[in-house]
N, C-alpha and C positions, 0 to 999 in steps of 0.2 A: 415565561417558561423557555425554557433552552433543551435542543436536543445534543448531549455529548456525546462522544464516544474517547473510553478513555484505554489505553494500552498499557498494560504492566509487564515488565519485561523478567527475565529470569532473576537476572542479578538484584533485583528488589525482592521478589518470591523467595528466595532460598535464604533472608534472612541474616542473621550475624550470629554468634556466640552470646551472645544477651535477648537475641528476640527470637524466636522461630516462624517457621514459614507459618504457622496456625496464629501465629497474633499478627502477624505479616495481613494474611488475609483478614482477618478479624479487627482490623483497623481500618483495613479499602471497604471492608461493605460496610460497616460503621459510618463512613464519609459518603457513600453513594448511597445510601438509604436515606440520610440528612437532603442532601440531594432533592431524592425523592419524594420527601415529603414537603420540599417548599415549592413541587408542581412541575420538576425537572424530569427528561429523561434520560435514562442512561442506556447504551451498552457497553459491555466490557471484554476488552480482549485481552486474553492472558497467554502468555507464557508457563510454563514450571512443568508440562509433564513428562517430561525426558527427567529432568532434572531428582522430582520426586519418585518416577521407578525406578533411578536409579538407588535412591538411599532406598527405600522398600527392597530393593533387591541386596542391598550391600554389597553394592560397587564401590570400590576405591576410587574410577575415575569413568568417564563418562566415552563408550563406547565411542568406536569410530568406522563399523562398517554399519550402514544403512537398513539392515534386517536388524542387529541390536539394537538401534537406537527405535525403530518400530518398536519393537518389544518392548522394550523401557515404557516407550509413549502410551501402548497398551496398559501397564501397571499402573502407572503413574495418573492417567486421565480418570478413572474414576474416583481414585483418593482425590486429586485436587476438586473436582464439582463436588465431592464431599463436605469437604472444609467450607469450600464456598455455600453450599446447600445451608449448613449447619450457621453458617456466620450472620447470610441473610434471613432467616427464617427466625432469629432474634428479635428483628425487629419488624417483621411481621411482612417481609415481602419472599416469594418463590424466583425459582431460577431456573433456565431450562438454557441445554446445552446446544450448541449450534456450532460441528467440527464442517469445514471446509478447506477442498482443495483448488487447485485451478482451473480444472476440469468441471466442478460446479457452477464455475461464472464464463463457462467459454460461452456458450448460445447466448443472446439477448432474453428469449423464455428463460432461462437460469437466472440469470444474472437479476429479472424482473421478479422469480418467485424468491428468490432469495431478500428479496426488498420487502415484498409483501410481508414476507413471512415475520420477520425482525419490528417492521412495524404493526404486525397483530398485536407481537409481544407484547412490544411499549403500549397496544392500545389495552392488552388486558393488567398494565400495571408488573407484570416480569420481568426479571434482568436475566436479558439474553447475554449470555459468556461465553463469546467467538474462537474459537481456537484452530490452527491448520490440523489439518486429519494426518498427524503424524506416523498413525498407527499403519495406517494405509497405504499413502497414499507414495507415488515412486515417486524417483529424484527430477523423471520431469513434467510433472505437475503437483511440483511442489512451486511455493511463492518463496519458499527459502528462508525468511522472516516473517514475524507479525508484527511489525514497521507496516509494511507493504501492505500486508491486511488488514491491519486496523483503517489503512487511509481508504481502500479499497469500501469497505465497511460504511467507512462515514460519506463517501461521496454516494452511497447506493443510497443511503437511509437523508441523504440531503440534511446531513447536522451541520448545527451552527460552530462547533468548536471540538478538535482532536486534542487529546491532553497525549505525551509519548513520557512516561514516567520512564526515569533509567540513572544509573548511578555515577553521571556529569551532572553539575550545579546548569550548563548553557553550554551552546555553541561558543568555540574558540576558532581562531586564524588557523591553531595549530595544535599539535599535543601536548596541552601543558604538562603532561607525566616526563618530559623529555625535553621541553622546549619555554626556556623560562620568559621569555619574549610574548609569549603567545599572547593575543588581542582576547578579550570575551568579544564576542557578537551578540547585542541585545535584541534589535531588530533585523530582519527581512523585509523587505518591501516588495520586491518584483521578482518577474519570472528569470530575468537577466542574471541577477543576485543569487539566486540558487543554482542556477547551472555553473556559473563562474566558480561557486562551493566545492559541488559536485566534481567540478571538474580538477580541482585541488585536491578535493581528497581522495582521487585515481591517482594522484601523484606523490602523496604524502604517507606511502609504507603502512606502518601498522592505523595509523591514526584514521588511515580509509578503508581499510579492511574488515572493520569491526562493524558496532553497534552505528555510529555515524552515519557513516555512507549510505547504511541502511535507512535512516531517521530524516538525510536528507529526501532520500526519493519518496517516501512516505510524507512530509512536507509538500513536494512538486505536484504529487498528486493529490493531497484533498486543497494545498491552497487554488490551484487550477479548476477547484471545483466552489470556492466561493468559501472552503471553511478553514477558520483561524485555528493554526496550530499553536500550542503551547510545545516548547522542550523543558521540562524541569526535574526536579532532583527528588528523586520519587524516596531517598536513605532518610529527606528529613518528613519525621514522624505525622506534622498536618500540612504539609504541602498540598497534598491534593484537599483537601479542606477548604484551604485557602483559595485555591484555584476554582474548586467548583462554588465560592460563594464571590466570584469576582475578580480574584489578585492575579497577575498574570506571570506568565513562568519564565526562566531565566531568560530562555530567547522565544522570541515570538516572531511566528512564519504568519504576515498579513495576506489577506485571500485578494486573491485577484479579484480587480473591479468588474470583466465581464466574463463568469463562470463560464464553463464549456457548459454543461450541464448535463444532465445522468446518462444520457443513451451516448455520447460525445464522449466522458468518461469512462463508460463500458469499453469502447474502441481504441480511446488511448492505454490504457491503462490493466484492463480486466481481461483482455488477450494475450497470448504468447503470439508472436511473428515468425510465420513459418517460412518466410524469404524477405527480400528486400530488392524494389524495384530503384535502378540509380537513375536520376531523368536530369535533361539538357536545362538550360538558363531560364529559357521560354515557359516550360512547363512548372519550374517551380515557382516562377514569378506569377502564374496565373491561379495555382493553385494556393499562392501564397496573400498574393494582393487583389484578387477577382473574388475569391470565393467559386473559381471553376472546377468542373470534374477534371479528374486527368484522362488524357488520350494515349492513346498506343502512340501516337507520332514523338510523343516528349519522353518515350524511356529507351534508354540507351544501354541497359545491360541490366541481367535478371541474375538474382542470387538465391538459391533456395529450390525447394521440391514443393511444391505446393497447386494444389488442385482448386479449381473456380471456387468463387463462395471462401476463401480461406483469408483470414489474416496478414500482412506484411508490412513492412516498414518502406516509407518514400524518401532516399539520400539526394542529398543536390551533388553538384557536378565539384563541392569540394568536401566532400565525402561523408559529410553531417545531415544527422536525420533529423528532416523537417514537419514527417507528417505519418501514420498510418490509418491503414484503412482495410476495406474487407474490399478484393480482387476478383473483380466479376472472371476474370481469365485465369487458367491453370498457366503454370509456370512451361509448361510440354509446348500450348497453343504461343506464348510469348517467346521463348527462343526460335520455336519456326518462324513466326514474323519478322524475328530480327535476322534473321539468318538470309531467309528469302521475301523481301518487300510484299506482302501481299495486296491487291490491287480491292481499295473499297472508296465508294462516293463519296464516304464522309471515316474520317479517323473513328476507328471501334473506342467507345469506355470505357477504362481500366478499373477505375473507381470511381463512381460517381460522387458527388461532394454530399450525396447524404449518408454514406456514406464513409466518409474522412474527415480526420481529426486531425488539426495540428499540432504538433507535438513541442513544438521550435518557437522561436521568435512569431508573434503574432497569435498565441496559441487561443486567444480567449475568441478568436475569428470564426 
């Protein structure tokens, strides 16, 4: 038995001029109920409801100020759990909707009921259907994709394998729409390999702009969590078929050998960083190769507004982030210390290492 978690992106949803989105969806629960029945579970993260209020509404084109596209997400989300209701209930299994935003998984209590909850699901046999709370939710605590949430998803629920359906056959070097050179990528193996990705496609214009860059970070975060990504090509008709009975997808993100694991993931990952502490050679070496808390002696300049108990990012001294964690110290108390040395027996805690996660080189530590 295998727990997946599988993501369907818009541009699979919205169909072609030969299929519509109702046989669209009528083909994925078709394949996830099969699934289902050979003792798998699933959830599923969708895309499509901006996209379906918008033809419900009879838009020409798809808003661009963030109260429209709420609206749309309004119309459009209960037509799609419709379709889905109506597709899985063929074959004899229920569905129950679960919208989340970022602000859902800030707390660890969040982030743990949100786990439980998903796995009732799967224990009562339901396919829980993940979506960001568009309707709602503002622009900052939005996740921005469901790339990012579906990985989010599969590392809470501790699944063995992410499927990201979308309409590229695999990872490429490059844009093959523009670039006839371009490599496919079949495999991923380490954490090195996707940042080096990542960091290519901040530099490659549209081809990092899009669905990609998203699909990479989505990758970073469940393979750091121990689960194998599939990227595959969600246009051809039993792809995921294929996938959920074994075959694997164009490019496949292998999981790291030593997962962080779910409260380590919560911290990397399921937080927004409300500053960023920059620290000396010493302190990232300790916190990097010991496994130590960090100290007020090893941060050397504060970036951000944030109060104790909050979120932030740890940069080393060549300005790359190694590590976050949650900051026993407000940002107010850490510039007075750096300002004026304060006089204590032993260097105060910043973050202690239960703490912090690395985010960098060494991340499985």
């Amino acid at each position: 038995m295998s727990l997946w978690v599988i993501k369907i992106g818009t541009s699979i949803l919205r169909g072609t001029n030969e299929i519509s989105t109702s046989e669209v969806i009528n083909k994925i629960s078709s394949s996830i109920a099969s699934s289902k029945d050979r003792g798998d579970q699933v959830i599923l993260v969708t895309s499509g409801a901006v996209g379906l209020g918008c033809y419900l509404l009879g838009l020409k084109k798809r808003p661009e100020d963030i109260v429209s596209l709420q609206a749309s997400a309004s119309v459009g989300q209960g037509q799609l759990m419709s379709l889905y209701d109506s597709a899985m209930n063929k074959h004899g299994y229920k569905v129950a909707q679960i919208l989340l935003t970022r602000n859902d998984l800030r707390s660890r209590a969040s982030y743990q009921n949100a786990s439980l909850t998903l796995k009732k699901l799967l224990e009562w046999e339901i396919l829980p259907i993940v979506n960001e709370n568009d309707a709602l939710s503002s622009e900052e605590l939005r996740y921005g994709d469901n790339d990012t949430l579906s990985a989010l998803v599969a590392a809470a629920v501790s699944a063995d394998q992410l499927i990201l359906l979308t309409d590229i056959d695999r990872l490429y070097s490059s844009d093959p729409r523009t670039n006839s050179s371009a490599e496919p990528i079949t495999d991923v193996h380490s954490l090195n390999e996707l940042k080096e990705l990542e960091e290519e496609s901040n530099e490659s214009g549209s081809w990092g702009t899009g669905g990609v860059k998203t699909k990479l970070s989505a990758a970073r975060i469940a393979t750091a969590s121990g689960i194998t990504v599939h990227l595959a090509d969600g246009r051809k008709p039993d792809m995921l078929e294929q996938l959920l009975q074994g075959s694997r997808g164009g490019t496949v993100f292998h999981p790291n050998p030593s997962p962080i694991g779910n409260r380590k993931s919560w911290l990397a990952y399921a937080l927004k960083p409300l500053g960023a502490l920059h620290l000396d050679q010493g302190a990232c070496e300790a916190i990097q190769n010991r496994g130590a808390s960090l100290l007020l002696v090893g941060v050397k300049k504060i970036e951000g507004n944030f109060a104790a108990n909050e979120p932030v990012k740890v940069i080393n001294a060549n300005g790359r982030e190694v590590a976050r964690g949650i900051s026993s110290k407000s940002s107010d108390f850490l510039l007075r210390a750096l300002r004026v040395p304060l006089t204590f027996e032993r260097s105060p805690v910043v973050i202690h290492r239960d703490v912090l996660v690395l985010t960098g080189e060494g991340q499985g530590k």
